[in-house]
C-alpha positions in Angstrom: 0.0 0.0 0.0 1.4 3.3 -0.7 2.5 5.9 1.8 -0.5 8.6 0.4 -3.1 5.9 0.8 -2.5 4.5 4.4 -2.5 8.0 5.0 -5.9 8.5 3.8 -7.1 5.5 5.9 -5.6 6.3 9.0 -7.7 9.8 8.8 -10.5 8.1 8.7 -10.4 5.8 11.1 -9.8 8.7 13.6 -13.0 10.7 12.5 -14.9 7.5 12.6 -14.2 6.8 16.0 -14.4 10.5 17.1 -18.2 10.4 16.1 -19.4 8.5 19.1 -17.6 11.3 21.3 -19.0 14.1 19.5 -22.5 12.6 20.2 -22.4 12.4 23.1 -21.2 15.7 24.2 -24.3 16.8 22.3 -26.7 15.0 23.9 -29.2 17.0 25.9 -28.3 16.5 29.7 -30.2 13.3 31.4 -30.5 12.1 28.0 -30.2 7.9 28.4 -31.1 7.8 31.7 -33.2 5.5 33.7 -37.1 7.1 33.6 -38.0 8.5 37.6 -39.9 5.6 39.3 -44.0 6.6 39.2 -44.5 8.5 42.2 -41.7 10.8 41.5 -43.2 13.0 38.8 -46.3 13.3 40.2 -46.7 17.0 39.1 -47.5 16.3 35.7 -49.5 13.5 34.2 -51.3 12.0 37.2 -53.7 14.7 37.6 -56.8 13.6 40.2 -58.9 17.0 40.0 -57.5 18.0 43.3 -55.4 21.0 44.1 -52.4 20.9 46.6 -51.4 24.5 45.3 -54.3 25.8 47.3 -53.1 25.4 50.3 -49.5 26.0 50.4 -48.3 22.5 49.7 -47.0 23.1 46.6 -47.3 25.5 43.5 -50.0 25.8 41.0 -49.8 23.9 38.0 -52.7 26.2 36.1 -55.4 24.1 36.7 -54.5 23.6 40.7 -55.1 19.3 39.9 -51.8 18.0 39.9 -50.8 15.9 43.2 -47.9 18.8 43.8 -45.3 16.9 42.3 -41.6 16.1 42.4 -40.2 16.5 39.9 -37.5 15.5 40.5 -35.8 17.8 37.9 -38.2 16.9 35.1 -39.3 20.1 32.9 -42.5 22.0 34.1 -45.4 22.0 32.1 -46.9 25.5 30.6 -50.2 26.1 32.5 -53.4 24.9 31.0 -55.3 28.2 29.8 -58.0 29.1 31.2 -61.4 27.7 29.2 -65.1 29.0 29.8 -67.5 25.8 28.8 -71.4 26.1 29.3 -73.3 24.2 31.8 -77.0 25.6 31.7 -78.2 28.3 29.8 -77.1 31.6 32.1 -74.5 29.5 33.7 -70.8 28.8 32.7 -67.7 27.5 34.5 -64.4 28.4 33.7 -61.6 25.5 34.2 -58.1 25.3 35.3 -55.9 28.6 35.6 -56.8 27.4 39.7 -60.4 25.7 41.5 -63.1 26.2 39.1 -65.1 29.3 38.8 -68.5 29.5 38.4 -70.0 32.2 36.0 -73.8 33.2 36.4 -74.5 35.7 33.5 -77.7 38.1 34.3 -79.1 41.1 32.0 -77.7 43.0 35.3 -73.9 41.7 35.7 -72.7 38.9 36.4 -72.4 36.1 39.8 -69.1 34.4 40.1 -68.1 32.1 41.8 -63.8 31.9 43.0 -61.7 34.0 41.7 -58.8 31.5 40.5 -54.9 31.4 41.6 -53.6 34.9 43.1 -52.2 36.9 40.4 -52.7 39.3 36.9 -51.8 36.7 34.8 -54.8 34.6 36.7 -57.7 37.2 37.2 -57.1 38.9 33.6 -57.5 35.7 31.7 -60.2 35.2 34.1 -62.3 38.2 33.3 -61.4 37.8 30.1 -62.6 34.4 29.7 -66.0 35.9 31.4 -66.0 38.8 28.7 -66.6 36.1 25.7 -70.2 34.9 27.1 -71.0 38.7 28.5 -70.1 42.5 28.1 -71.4 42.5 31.6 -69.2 43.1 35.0 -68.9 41.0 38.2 -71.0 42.8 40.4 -70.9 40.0 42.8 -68.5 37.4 43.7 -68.8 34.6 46.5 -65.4 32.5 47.5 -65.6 29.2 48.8 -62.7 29.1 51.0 -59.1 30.3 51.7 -56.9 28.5 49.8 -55.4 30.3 47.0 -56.4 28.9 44.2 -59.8 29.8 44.9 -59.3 33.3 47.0 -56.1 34.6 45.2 -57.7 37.6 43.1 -60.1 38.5 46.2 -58.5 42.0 46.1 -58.4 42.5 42.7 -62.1 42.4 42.5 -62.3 44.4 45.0 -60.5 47.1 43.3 -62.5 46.8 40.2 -65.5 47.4 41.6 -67.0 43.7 42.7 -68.9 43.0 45.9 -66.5 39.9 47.2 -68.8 38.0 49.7 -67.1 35.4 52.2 -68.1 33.5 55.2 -66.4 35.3 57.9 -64.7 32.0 59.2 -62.2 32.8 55.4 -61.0 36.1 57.0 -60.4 34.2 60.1 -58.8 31.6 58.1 -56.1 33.9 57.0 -54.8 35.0 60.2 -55.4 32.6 63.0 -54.5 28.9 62.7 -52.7 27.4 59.9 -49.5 24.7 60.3 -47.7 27.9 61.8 -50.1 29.2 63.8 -49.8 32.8 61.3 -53.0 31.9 59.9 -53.3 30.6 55.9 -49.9 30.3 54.4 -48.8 29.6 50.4 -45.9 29.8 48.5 -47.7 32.3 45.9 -48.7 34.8 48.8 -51.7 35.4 50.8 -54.9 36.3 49.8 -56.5 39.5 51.1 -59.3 40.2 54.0 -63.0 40.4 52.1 -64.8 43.6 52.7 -68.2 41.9 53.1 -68.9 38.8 55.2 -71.5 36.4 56.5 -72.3 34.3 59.1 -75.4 31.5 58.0 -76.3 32.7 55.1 -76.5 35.4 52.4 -78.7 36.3 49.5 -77.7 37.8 46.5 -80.3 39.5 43.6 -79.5 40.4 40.2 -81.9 40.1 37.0 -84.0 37.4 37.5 -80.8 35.6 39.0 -80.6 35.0 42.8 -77.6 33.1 44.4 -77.5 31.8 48.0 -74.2 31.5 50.1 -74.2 29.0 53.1 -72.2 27.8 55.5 -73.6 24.3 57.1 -70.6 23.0 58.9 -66.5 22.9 58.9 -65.6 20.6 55.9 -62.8 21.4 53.8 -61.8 23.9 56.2 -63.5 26.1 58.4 -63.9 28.9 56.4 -66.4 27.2 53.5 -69.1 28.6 51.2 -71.3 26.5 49.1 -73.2 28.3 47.1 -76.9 27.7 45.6 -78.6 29.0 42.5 -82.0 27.8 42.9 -83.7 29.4 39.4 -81.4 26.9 37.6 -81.4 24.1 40.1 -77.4 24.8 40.4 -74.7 24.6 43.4 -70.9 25.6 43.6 -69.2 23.4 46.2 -65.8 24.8 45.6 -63.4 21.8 47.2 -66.1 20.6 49.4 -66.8 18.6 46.1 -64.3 17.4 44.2 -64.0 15.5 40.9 -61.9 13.2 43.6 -61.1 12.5 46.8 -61.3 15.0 49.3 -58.3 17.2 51.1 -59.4 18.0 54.4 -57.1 21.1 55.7 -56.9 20.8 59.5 -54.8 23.1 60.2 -57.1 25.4 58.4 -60.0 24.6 60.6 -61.2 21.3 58.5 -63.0 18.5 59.8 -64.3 15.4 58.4 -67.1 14.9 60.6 -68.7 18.5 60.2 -68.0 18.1 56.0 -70.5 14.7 55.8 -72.6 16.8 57.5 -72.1 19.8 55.4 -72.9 18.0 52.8 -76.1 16.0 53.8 -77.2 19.4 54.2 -76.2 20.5 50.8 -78.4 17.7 49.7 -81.3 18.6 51.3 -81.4 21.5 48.4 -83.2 21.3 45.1 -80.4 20.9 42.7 -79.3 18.6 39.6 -76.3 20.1 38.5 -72.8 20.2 40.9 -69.7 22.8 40.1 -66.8 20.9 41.7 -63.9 22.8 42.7 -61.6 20.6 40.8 -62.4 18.1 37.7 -63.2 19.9 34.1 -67.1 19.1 33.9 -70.1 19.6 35.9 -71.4 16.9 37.6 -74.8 15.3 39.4 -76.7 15.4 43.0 -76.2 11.3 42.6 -72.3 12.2 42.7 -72.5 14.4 45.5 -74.3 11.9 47.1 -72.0 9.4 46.8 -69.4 11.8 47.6 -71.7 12.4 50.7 -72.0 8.4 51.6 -68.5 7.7 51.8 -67.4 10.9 53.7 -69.8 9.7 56.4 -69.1 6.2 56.6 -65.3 7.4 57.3 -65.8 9.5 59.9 -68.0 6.7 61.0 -65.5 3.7 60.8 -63.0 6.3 61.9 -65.0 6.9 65.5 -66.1 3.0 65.6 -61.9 1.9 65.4 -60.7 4.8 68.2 -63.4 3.1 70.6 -61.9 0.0 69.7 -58.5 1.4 70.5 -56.9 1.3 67.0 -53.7 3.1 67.4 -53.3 6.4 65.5 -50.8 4.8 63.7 -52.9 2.4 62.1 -56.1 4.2 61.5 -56.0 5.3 58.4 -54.4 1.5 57.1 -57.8 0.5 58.9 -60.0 2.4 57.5 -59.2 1.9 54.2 -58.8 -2.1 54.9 -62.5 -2.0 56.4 -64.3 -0.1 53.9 -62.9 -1.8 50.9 -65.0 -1.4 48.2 -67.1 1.3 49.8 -64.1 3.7 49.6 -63.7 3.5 45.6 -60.6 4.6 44.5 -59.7 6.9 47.7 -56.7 6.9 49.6 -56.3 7.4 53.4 -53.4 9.3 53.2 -54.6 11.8 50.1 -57.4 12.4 52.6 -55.7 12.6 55.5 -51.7 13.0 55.4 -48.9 13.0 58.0 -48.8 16.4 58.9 -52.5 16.1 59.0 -53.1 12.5 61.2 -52.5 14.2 64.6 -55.6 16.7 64.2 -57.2 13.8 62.5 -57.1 11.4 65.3 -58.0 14.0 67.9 -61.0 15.4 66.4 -62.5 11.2 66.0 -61.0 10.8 69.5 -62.9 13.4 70.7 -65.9 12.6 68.9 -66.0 8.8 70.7 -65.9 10.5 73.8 -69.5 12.6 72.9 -67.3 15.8 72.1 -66.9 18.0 69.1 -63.8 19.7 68.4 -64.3 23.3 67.1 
């Protein structure tokens, strides 16, 4: 072989073999890598129509239904924009962007129902989304409780003009109580004080529109609203209702014995049509009332098991064992999590001794 063409072969051997190092220096960083174990991106895909971003657990993924998430490093996905979908005629709900809101359109302005996740971005989209169904403004808005993905644009409202209406236990909820005792706490900031509060009930007219706000009983937290629009045989539940299981925020006044009986009361109105505060559609009083059954029958088996002396420990293991098929697709510890079992297990404690926590 001559000297010119072993030349020409020993050049490209080296850039052959140089290929496999260029590629890789290329290749984006975690490229290759073993996929997280489920469990550990929880954030994105395994949405369950329940916010954790409400209540200070862990940031708002748009729509607030995410299970918080680690991510263990894994890319955030954009929020969901907000979408306005009809229900009745007259009544909307716009999705994700936070809880659900509920939209009541009148001749006269317009009823809403929770204001979304605290910030601009949030209540412009918001009010925008409104402004494709209506010219009309808010002229009255009713929050179902503190967490910010439902309270967050209370002040903006405000400032435009909007009568924001809460049960006084919210304002309460924002100062006194919480896991630090500083009252409601969130990552995205605190929501502010309403100007205009009730404490049973309160009636609101506009048109030939009329929307009740009650308070039946500590659920969710202690600050709740549900609220009933008996011309269209419709009711906002905010996350007293959810298209899944339910969150109950002790340190925020919650209790799982006063929500089965917020809700048995709930029932007791004439509606058809249920506004969750998580879960993209509108959904029946036969869901509420299953909602209802299986909130009761765990604060039920949950008394039952501490008279039978059923460590703390165990009692949410217990509960789910015992129920079995009567607890669907819940989990104990959605429901009820660590930093939660301590209030948990007092209030049922207190409850097989005849008393009622407040």
């Amino acid at each position: 072989m001559s000297q010119k063409k072993l030349m020409v072969l020993l050049v490209v051997i080296v850039a052959l073999a140089a290929i496999p190092l260029v590629s890789m220096a290329q290749a984006p960083q975690g490229q290759g890598q073993q996929p997280p174990a489920d469990g550990q991106r929880r954030g994105g895909a395994r949405g369950e129509g329940r916010g954790r971003g409400g209540d200070g657990q862990a940031a708002p993924r748009g729509d607030g239904q995410g299970r918080g998430g680690d991510a263990r490093g894994a890319a955030q996905a954009p929020p969901a924009p907000q979408m306005i979908k009809q229900v009745k005629p007259g009544v909307y709900m716009v999705i994700n962007g936070g809880g659900n809101s509920t939209v009541r359109v009148t001749d006269q302005g317009v009823i809403l129902v929770d204001t979304k996740n605290l910030g601009d971005q949030f209540y412009n989209e918001l009010v925008a989304q409104i402004k494709t169904v209506t010219p009309q403004p808010v002229k009255y808005a009713f929050v179902t409780h503190v967490h910010q993905d439902h309270a967050g644009n209370i002040e903006r409202f405000q400032k435009a003009g909007t009568q924001v209406i809460v049960y006084e236990g919210l304002n309460k909820n924002l100062h006194v109580g919480g896991p630090n005792g500083k009252g409601y706490e969130a990552a995205q900031g605190k929501p502010a004080d309403a100007k205009l509060t009730y404490t049973k009930n309160k009636k609101v007219k506009l048109g030939k529109a009329e929307a009740i706000a009650y308070h039946f009983d500590n659920g969710h937290t202690s600050g709740d609203t549900v609220v009933y629009f008996p011309d269209v045989k419709v009711v906002s539940l905010g996350d007293e209702f959810t298209a899944a299981g339910p969150n109950c925020d002790y340190p925020n006044g919650g209790s799982i014995l006063g929500w089965s009986k917020s809700l048995a009361q709930v029932l007791k109105l004439d509606f058809d049509t249920a506004i969750p505060g998580h879960g993209n559609d509108p959904l029946k009083k036969a869901d509420v009332m299953t909602f209802q059954k299986r909130m009761d029958a765990i604060g039920k088996k949950a008394v039952e098991l501490v008279k039978a002396g059923t460590p703390k420990e165990q009692i949410r293991q217990q509960i789910q064992m015992q129920l079995g098929p009567e607890m669907g697709n819940w989990q104990m510890t959605n429901i009820v999590n660590d930093m939660r079992l301590d209030l948990f297990y007092q209030e049922i404690s207190n409850a097989a001794k005849g008393r009622r926590t407040e």
